[in-house]
N, C-alpha and C positions, 0 to 999 in steps of 0.2 A: 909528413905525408907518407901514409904507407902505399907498397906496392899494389894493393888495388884500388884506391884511388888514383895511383899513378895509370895503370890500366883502365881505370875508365875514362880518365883524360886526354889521354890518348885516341880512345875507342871512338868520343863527343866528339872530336875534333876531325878525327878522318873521316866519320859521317856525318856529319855538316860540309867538311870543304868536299865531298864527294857529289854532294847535289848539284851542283853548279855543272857539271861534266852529264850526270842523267839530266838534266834540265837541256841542256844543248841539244842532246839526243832526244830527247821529247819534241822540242819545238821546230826541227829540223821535216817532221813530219805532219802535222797536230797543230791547229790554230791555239797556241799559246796560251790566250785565258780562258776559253774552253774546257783545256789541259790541265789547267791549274785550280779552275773551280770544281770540276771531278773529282781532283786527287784529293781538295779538302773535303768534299763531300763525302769521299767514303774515308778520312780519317778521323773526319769528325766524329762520324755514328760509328767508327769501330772505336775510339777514344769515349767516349760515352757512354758505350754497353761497357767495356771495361770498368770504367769508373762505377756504374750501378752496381755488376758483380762485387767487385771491392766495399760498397755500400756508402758509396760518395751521394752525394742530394745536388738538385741544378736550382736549389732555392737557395742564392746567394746573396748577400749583403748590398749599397749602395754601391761602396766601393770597388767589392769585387765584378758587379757589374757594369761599371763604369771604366775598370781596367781591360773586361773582358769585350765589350764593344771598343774601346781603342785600338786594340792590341790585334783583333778581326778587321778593324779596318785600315789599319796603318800598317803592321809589319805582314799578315798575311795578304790582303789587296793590291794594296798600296806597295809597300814593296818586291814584293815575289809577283806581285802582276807585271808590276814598270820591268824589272829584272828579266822576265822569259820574254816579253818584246823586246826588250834589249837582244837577247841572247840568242835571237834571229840576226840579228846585225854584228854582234861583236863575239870574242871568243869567249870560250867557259873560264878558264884563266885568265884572264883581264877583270873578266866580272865577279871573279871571288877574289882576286885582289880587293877590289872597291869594296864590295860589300864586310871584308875582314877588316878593313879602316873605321868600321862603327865604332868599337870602343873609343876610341881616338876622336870620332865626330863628338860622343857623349861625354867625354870628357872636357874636351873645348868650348863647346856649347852651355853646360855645367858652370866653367869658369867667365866665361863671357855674360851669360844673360842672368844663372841666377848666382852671381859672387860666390860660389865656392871656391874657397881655396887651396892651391895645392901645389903640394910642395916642390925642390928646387929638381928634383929625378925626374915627377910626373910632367912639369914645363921640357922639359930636356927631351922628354919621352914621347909628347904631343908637337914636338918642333920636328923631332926625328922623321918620327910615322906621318904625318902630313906632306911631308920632303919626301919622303918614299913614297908616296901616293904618285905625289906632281912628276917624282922623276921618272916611273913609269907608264906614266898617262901621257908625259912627254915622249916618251919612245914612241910609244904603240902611236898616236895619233901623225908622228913624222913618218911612221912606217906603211900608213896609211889607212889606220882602225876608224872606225866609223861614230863622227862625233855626236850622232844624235842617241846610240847606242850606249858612249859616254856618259851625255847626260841622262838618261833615263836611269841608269846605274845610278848616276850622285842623288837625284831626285827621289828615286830611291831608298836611298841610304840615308837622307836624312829623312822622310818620313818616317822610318825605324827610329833614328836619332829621338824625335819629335815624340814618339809611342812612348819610349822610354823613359823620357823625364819627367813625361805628365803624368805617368803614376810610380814616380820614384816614392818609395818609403810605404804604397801600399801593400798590407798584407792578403796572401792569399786567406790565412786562418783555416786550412785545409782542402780539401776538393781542388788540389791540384790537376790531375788528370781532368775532370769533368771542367775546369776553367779551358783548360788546353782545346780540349773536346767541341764547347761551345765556342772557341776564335774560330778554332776553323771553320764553324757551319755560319759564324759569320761574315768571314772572309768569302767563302762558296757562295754565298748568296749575291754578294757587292759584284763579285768577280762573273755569275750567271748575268747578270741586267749589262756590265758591260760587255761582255761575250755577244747576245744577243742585238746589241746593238750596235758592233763593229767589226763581227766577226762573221764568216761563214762557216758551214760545217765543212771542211776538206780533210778530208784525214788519204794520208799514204801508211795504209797498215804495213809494218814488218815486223819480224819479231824483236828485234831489238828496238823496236820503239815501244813494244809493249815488256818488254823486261825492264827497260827504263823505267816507263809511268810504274810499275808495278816496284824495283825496289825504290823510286824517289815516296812513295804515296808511305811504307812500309819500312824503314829506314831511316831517312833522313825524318820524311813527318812524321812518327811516332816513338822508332825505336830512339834514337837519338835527344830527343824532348824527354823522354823516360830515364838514360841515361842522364843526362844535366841535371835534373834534380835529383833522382839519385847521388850523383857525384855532390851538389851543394848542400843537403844534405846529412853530409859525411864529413866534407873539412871547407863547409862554411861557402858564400860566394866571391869574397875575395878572393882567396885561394882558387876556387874554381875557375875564375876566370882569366888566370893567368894563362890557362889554354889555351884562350882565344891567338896568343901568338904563335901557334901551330898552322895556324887557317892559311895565310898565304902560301907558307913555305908548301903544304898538302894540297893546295887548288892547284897550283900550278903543275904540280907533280904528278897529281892523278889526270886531269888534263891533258897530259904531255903522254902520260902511258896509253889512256886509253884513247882518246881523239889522234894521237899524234899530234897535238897542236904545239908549235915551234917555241923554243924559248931561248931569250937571247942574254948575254952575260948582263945586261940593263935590267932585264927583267927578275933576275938571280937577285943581283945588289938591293934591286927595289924591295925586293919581298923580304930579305931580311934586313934592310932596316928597317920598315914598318913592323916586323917580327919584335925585333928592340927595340924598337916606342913602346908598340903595344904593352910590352914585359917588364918595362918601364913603368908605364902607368899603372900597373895593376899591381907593381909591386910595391909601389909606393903607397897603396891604399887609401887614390887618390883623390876621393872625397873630404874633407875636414869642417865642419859645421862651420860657417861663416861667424864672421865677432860680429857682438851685438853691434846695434847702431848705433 
């Protein structure tokens, strides 16, 4: 792995775990999915015109349109909806704790429902990061965090979970940005009918609520999604995704810098051993085609 893929792995990971922290700061003002069907609606059509300039087409195959409605309605909706109602109730770091336990969800779920097998690090690795989950879902919730918050986070996190394995092994076949492009405008649209139907318009303008929405929409939704593929790529998705066990240790930290939200030696322990599951599991490559029947 050369040093700029090391640099973009890095870059993926501090903007990803940095959403969670503009996310808090959004919803703190801004009815939640209101907020969130916005920001995909203008990253959608700025994801879109890009992809035309490039000379990408939205005349996509079965498959890619069947990953591209999942993927709008389970990890955009569905998750990043439950998540910013959560993050009314709970902190930014607690909820990028959980939502960084994904690979760990798809890896269990993987072995459990559909018999993949995997090896004796990735079990080791999936036992780790699950324990890290529990042991600081256990703090927060004696310390007195809010459990309906909780579940909305796991809820969630396995809807992502869910998006994931239903189109594992499909290809994009190109038109990646214009795939990325059309989740969001499906997600914005799931995310408008629930808005309107549970929400009111209140917004408390300040400027840091709109520097928020503006680098979460810009950032984490686009530049960072650019970045990841980018980065996979260059040295493949295994490799790429050993990152992912960057996300707690960096939710927590940016969280902590810029909310000032408190962190306790439980929640330090927690986050890297789910750091080392996660590192664990992606290091072991730990998918393995299942033996015939």
């Amino acid at each position: 792995m050369d040093l700029r893929a090391i640099g973009l792995g890095l870059a993926f990971a501090f903007m990803w775990s940095s959403a969670f922290t503009s996310a808090r700061m959004i919803v703190a003002d801004a009815p939640p999915l209101t907020a969130l069907a916005l920001r995909f609606l203008i990253s959608g059509l700025l994801g879109i015109a890009v992809a035309r300039a490039m000379g990408q087409t939205w005349t996509l195959t079965r498959v890619q349109w069947r990953s591209t409605f999942i993927f709008g309605l389970c990890q955009n909706a569905l998750y990043l909806g439950l998540f910013f109602v959560a993050m009314q109730r709970i902190e930014a770091s607690l909820a990028a704790i959980i939502a960084a336990a994904m690979p760990l969800f798809v890896g269990f779920f993987g072995w459990i429902v559909f018999g993949d097998r995997l090896r004796p690090m990735a079990i080791i690795g999936l036992i780790l990061g699950l324990g890290g989950v529990a042991l600081i879902m256990g703090s927060r919730l004696s310390g007195g965090a809010d459990g309906l918050g909780l579940i909305l986070c796991i809820i969630g996190t396995l809807a992502l979970t869910v998006a994931t394995l239903s189109v594992r092994g499909a290809s994009s076949g190109g038109n990646v940005l214009m795939i990325v492009g059309l989740q969001m405008l499906i997600g914005a649209a799931a995310l408008a009918v629930a808005a309107l139907l549970l929400e009111t318009w209140e917004v408390t303008w300040s400027l840091r609520m709109i520097l928020a929405f503006i680098y979460t929409t810009l950032i984490p939704g686009l530049l960072a999604t650019v970045t990841w593929f980018v980065l996979v790529n260059r040295i493949g998705a295994v490799r790429a995704a050993t990152f992912h066990f960057l996300n707690p240790f960096f939710g927590v930290m940016i969280a902590w810098a810029v909310l000032g939200e408190g962190v306790t030696p439980l929640d330090v322990a927690g986050a890297v051993v789910i750091a080392v599951g996660i590192l664990a599991v992606q290091l072991s490559k730990q998918v393995v085609k299942p033996a015939p029947a």
